[in-house]
Structure formats: structure tokens, C-alpha cells
mmCIF file of the N, C-alpha and C atoms, coordinates in Angstrom:
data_MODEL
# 
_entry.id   MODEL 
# 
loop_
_atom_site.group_PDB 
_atom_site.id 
_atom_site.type_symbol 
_atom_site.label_atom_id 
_atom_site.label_alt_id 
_atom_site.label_comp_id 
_atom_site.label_asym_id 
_atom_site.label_entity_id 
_atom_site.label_seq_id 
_atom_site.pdbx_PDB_ins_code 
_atom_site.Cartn_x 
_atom_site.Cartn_y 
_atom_site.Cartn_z 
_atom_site.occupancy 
_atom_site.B_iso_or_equiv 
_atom_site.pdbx_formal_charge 
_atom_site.auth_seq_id 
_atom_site.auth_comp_id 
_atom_site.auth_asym_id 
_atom_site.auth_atom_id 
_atom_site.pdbx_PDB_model_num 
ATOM 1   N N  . UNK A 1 1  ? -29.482 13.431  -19.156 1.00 0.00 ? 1  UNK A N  1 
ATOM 2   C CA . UNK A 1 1  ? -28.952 12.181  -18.597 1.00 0.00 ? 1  UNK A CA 1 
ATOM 3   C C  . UNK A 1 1  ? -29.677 11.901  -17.278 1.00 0.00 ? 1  UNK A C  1 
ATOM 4   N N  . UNK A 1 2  ? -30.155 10.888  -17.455 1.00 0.00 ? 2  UNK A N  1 
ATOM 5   C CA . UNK A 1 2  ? -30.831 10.486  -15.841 1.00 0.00 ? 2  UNK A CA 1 
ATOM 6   C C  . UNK A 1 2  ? -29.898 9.869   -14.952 1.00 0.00 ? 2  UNK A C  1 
ATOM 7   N N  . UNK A 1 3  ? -30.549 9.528   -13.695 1.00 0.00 ? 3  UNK A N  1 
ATOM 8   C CA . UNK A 1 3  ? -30.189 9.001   -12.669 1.00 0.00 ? 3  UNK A CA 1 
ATOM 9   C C  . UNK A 1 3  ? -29.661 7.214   -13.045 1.00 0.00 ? 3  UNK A C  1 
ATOM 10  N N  . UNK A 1 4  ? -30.663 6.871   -13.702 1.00 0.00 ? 4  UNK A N  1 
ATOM 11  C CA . UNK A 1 4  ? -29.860 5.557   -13.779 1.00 0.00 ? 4  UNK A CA 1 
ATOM 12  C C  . UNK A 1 4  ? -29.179 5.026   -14.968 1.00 0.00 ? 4  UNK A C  1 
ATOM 13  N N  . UNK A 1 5  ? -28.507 6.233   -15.109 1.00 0.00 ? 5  UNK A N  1 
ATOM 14  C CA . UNK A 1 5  ? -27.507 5.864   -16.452 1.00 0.00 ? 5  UNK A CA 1 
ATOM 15  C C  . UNK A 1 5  ? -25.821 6.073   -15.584 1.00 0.00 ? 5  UNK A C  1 
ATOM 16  N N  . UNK A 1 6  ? -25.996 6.645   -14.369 1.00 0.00 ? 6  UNK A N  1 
ATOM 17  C CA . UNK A 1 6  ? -25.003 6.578   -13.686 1.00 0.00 ? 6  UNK A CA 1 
ATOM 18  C C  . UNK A 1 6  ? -24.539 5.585   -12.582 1.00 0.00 ? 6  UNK A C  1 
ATOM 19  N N  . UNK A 1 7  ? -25.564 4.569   -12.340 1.00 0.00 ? 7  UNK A N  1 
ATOM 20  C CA . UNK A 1 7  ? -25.740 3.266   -11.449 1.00 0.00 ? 7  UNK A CA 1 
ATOM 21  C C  . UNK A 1 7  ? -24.450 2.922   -11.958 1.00 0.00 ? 7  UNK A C  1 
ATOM 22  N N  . UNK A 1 8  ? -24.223 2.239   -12.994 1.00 0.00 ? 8  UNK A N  1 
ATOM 23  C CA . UNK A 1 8  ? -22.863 1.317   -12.778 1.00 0.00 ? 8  UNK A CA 1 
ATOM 24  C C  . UNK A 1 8  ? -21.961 2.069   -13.161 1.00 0.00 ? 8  UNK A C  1 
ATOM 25  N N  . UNK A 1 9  ? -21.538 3.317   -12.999 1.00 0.00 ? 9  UNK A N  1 
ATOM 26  C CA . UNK A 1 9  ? -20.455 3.803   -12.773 1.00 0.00 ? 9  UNK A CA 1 
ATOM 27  C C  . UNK A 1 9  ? -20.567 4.177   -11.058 1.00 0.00 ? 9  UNK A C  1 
ATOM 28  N N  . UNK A 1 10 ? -21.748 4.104   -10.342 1.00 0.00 ? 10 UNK A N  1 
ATOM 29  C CA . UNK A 1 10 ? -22.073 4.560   -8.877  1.00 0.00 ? 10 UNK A CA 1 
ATOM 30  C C  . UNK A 1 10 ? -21.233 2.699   -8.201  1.00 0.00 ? 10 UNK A C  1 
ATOM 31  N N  . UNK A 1 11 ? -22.010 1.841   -9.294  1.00 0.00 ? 11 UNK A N  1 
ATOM 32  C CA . UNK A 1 11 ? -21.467 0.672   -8.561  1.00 0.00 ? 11 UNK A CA 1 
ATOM 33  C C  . UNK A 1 11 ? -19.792 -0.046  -8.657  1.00 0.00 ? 11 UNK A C  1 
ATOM 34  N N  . UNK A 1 12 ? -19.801 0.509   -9.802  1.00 0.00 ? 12 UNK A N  1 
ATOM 35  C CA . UNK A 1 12 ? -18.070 0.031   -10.249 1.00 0.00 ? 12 UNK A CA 1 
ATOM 36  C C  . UNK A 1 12 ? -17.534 1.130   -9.371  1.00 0.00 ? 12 UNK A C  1 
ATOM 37  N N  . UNK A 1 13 ? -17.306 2.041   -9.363  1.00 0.00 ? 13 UNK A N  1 
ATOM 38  C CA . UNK A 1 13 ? -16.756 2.841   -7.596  1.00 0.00 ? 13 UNK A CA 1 
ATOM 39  C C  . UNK A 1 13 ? -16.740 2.671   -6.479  1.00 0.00 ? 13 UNK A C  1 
ATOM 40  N N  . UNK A 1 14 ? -17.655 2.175   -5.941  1.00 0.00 ? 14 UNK A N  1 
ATOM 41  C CA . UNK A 1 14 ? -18.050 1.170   -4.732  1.00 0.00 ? 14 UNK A CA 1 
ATOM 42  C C  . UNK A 1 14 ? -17.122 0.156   -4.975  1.00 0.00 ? 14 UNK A C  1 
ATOM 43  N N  . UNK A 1 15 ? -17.223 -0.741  -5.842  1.00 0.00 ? 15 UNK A N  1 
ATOM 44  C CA . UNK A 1 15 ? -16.640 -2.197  -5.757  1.00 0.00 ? 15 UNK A CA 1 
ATOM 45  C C  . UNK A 1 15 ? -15.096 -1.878  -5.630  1.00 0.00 ? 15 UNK A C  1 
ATOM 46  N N  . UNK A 1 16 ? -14.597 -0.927  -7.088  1.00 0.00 ? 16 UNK A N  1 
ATOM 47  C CA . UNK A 1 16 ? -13.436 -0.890  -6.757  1.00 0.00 ? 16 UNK A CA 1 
ATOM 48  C C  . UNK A 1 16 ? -12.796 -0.256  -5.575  1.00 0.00 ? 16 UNK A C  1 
ATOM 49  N N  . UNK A 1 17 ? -13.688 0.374   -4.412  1.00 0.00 ? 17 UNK A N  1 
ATOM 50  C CA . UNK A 1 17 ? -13.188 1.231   -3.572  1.00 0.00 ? 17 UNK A CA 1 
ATOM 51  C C  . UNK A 1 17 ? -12.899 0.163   -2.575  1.00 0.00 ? 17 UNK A C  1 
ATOM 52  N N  . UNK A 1 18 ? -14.048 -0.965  -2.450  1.00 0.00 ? 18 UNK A N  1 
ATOM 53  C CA . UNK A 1 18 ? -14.096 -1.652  -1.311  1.00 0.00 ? 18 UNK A CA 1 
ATOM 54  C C  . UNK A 1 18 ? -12.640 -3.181  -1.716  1.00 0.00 ? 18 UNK A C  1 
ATOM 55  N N  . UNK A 1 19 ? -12.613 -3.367  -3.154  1.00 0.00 ? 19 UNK A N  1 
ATOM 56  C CA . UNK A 1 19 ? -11.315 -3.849  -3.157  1.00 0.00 ? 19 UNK A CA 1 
ATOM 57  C C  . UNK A 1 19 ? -10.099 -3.649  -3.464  1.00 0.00 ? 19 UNK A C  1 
ATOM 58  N N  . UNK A 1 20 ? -10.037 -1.753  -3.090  1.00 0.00 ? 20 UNK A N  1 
ATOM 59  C CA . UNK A 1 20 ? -8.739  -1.222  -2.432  1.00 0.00 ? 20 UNK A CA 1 
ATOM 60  C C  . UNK A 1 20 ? -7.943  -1.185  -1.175  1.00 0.00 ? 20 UNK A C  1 
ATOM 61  N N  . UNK A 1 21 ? -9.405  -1.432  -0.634  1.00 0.00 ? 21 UNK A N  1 
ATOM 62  C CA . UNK A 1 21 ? -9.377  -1.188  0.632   1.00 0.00 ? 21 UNK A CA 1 
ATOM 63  C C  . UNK A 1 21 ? -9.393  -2.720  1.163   1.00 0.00 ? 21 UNK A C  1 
ATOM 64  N N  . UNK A 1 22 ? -9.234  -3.860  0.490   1.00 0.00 ? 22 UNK A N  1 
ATOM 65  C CA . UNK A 1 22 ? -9.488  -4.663  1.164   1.00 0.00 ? 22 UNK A CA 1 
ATOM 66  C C  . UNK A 1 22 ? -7.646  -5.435  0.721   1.00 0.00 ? 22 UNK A C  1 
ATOM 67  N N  . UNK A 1 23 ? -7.171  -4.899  -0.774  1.00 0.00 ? 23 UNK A N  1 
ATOM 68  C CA . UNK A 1 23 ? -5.673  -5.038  -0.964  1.00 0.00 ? 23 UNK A CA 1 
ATOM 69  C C  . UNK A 1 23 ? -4.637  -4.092  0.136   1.00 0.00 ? 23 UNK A C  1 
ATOM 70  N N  . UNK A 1 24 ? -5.026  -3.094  0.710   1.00 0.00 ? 24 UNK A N  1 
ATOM 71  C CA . UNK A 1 24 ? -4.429  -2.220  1.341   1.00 0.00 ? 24 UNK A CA 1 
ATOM 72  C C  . UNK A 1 24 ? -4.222  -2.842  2.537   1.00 0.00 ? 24 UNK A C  1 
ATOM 73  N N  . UNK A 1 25 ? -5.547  -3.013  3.085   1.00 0.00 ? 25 UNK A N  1 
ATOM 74  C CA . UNK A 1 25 ? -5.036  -3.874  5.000   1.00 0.00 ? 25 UNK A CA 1 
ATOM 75  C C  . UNK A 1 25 ? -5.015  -5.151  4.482   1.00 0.00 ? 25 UNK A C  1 
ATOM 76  N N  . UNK A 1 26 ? -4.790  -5.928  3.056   1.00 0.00 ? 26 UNK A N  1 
ATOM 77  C CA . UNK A 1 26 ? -4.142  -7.588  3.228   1.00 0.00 ? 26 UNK A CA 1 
ATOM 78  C C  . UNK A 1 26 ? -2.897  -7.077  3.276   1.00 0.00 ? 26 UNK A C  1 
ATOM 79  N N  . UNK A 1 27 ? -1.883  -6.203  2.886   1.00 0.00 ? 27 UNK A N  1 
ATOM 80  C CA . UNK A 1 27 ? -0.863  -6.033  2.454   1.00 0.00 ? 27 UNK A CA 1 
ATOM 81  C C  . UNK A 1 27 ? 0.101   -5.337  4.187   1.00 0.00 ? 27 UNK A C  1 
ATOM 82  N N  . UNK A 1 28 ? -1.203  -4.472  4.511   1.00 0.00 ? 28 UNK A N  1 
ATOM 83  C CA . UNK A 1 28 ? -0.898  -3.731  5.875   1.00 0.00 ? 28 UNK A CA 1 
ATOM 84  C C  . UNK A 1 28 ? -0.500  -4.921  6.936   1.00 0.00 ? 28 UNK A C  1 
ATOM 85  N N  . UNK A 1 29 ? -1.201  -5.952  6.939   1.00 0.00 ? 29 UNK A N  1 
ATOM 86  C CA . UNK A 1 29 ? -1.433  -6.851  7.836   1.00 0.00 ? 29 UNK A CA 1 
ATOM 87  C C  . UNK A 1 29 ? -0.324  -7.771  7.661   1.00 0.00 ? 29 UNK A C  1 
ATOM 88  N N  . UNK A 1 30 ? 0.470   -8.529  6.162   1.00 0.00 ? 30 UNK A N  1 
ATOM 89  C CA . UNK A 1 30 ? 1.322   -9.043  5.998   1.00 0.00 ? 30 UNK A CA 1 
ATOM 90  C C  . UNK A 1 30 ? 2.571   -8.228  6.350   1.00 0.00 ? 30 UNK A C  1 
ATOM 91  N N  . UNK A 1 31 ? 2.791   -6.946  6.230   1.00 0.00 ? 31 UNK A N  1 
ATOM 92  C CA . UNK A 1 31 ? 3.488   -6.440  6.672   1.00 0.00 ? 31 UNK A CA 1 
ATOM 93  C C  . UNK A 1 31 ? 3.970   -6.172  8.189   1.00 0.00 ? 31 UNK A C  1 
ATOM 94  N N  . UNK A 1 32 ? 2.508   -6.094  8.574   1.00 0.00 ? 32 UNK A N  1 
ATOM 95  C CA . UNK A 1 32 ? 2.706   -6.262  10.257  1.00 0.00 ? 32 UNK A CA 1 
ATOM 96  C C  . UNK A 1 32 ? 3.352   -7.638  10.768  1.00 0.00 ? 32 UNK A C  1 
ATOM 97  N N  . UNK A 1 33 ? 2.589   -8.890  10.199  1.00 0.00 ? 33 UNK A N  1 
ATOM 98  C CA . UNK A 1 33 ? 2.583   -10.083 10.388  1.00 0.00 ? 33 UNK A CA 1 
ATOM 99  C C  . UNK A 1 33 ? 4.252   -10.486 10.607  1.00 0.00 ? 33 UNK A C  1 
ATOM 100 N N  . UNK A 1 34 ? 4.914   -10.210 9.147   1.00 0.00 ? 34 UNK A N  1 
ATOM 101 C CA . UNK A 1 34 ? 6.265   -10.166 8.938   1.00 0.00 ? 34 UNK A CA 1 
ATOM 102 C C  . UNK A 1 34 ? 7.094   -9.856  10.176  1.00 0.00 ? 34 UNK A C  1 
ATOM 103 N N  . UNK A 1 35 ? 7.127   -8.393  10.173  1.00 0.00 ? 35 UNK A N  1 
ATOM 104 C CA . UNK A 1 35 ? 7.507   -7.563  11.329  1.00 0.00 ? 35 UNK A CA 1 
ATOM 105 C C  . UNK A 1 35 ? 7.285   -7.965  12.470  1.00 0.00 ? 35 UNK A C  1 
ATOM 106 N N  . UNK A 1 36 ? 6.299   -8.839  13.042  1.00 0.00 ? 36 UNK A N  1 
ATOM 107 C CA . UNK A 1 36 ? 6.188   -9.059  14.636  1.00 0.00 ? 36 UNK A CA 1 
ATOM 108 C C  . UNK A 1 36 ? 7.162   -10.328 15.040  1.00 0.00 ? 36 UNK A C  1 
ATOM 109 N N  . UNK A 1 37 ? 7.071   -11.208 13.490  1.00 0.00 ? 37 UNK A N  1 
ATOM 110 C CA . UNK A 1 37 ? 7.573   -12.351 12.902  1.00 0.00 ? 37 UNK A CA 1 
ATOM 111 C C  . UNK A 1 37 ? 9.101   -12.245 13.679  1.00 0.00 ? 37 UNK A C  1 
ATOM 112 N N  . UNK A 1 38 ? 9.836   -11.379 12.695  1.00 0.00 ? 38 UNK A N  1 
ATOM 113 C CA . UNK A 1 38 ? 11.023  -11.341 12.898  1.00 0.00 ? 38 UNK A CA 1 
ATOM 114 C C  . UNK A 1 38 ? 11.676  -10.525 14.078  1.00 0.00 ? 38 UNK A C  1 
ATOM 115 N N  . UNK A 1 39 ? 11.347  -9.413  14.352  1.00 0.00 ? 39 UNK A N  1 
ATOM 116 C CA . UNK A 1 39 ? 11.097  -9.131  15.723  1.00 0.00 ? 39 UNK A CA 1 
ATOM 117 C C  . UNK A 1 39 ? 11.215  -10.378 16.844  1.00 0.00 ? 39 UNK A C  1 
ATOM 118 N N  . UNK A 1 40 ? 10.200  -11.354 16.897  1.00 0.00 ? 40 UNK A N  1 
ATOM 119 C CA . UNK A 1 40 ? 10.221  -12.158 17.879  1.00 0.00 ? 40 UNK A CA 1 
ATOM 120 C C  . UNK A 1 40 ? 11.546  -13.258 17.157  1.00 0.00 ? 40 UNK A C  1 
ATOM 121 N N  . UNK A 1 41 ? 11.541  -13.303 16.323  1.00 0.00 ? 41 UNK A N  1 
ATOM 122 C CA . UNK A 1 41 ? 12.767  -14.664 15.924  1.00 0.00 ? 41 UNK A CA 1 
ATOM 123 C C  . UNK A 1 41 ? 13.998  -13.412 16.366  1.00 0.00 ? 41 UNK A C  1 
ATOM 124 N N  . UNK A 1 42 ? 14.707  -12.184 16.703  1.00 0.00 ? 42 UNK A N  1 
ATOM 125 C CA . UNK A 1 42 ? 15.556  -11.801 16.839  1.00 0.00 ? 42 UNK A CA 1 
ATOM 126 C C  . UNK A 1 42 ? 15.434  -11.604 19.031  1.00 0.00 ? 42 UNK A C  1 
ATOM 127 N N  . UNK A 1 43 ? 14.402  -11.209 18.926  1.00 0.00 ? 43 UNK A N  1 
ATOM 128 C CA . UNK A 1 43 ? 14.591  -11.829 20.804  1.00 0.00 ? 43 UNK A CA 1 
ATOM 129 C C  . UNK A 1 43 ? 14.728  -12.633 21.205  1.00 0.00 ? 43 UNK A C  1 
ATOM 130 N N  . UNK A 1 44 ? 14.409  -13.902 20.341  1.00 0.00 ? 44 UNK A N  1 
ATOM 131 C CA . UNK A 1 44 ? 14.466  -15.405 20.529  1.00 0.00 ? 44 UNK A CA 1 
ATOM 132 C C  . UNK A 1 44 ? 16.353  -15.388 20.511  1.00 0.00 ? 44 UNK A C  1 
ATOM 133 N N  . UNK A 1 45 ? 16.938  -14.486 19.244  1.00 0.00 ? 45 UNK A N  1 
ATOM 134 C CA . UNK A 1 45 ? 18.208  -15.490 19.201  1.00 0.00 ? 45 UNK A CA 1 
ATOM 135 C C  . UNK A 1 45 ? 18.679  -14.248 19.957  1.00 0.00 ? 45 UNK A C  1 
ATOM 136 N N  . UNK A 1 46 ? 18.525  -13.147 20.618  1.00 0.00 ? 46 UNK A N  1 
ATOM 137 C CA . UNK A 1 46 ? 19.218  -12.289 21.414  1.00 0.00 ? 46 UNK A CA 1 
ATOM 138 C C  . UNK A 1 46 ? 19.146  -12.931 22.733  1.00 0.00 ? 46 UNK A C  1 
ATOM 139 N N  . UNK A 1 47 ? 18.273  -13.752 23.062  1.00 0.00 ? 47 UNK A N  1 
ATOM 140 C CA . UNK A 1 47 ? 18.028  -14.128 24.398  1.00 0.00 ? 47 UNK A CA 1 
ATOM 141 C C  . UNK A 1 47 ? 18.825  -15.680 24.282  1.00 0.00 ? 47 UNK A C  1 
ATOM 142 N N  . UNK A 1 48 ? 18.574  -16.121 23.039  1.00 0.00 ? 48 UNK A N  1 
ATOM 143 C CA . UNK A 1 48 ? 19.830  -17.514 23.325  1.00 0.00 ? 48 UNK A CA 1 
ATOM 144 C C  . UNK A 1 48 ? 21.502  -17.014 23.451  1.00 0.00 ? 48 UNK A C  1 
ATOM 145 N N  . UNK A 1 49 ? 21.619  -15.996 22.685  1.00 0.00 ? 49 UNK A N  1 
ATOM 146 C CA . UNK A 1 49 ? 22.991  -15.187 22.851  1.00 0.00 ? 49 UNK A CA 1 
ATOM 147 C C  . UNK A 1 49 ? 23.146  -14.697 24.250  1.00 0.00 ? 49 UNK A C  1 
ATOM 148 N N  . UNK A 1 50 ? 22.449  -14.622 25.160  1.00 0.00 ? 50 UNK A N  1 
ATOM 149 C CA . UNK A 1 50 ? 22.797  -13.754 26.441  1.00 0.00 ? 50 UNK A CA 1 
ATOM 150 C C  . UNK A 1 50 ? 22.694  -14.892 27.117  1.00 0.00 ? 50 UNK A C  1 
ATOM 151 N N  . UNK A 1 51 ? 21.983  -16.230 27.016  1.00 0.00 ? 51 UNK A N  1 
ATOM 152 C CA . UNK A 1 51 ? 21.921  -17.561 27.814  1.00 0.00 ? 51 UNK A CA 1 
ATOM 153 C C  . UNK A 1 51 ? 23.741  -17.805 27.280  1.00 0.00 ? 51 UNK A C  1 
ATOM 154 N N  . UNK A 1 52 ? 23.767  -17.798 26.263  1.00 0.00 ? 52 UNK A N  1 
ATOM 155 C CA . UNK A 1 52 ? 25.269  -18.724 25.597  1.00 0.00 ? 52 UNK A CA 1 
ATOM 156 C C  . UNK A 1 52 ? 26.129  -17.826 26.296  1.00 0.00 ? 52 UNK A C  1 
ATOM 157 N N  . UNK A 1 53 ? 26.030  -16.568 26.367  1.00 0.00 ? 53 UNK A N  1 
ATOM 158 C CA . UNK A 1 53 ? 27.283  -15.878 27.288  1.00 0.00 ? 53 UNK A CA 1 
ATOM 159 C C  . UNK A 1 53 ? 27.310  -15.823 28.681  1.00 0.00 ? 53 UNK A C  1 
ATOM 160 N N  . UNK A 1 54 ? 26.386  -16.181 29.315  1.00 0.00 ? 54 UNK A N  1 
ATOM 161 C CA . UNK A 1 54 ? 26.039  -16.199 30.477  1.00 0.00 ? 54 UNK A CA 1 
ATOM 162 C C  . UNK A 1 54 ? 26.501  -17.731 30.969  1.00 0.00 ? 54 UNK A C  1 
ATOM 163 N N  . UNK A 1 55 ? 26.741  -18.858 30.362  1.00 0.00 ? 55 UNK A N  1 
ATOM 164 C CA . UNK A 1 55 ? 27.155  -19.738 30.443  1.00 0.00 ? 55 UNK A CA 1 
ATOM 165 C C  . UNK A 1 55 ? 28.810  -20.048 30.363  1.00 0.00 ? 55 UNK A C  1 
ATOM 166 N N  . UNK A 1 56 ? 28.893  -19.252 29.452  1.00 0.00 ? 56 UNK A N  1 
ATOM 167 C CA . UNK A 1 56 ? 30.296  -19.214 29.275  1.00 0.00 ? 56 UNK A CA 1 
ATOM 168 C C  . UNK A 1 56 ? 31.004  -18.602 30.534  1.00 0.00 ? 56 UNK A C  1 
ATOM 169 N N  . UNK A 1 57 ? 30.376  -17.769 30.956  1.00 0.00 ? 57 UNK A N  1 
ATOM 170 C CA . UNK A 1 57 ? 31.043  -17.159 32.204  1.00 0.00 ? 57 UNK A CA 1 
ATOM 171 C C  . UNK A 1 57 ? 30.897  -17.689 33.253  1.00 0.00 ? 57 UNK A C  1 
ATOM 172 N N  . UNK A 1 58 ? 29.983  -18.332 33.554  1.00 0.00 ? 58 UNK A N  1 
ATOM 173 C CA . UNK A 1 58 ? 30.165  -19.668 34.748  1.00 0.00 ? 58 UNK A CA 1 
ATOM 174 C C  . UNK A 1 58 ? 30.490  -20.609 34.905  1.00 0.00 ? 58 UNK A C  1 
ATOM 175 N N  . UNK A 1 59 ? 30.731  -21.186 33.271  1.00 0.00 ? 59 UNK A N  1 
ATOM 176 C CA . UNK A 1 59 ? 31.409  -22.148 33.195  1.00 0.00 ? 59 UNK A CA 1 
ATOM 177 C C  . UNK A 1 59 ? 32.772  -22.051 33.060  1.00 0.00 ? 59 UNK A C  1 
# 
């Protein structure tokens, strides 16, 4: 068996490696994305909750 009877199994390994790796950090990244997402929408309404009680008490 020679050398270039193994090329496209050398290249179908490559390809599929590089679009594992490219499903892995889209998925990593939506996940982050999400997470910073909601994170900031829950300081947003923790900080309108501490304005709304903070009002209440001076008013």
C-alpha cells in the first residue's frame, strides 16, 4: 500500500477534525453568549428591585 492511497483518508481527518472543532466553540460560544445574556438581564432586574425598594422606603 503506498502513500497515496492514504491521502483521503489523511484529508477526510483533517476536515472532519477542523469541523469539530469549529461545532465545539460555535456551541461553546452560544453558551457563553446565553450566560453573559442572562446574567446581565438578572442584574438589570436585581438592580431595578433594590431602586423599587429603595423608593419605597423614602417614600
Amino acid at each position: 500500500m503506498s502513500s497515496g492511497d492514504r491521502l483521503p483518508e489523511l484529508l477526510f481527518a483533517i476536515v472532519l477534525a477542523c469541523v469539530l472543532t469549529a461545532v465545539f466553540f460555535g456551541v461553546l460560544y452560544w453558551v457563553v453568549r446565553v450566560a453573559v445574556r442572562d446574567g446581565i438581564q438578572d442584574a438589570d432586574r436585581s438592580v431595578a428591585r433594590a431602586a423599587r425598594r429603595g423608593d419605597a422606603e423614602s417614600g
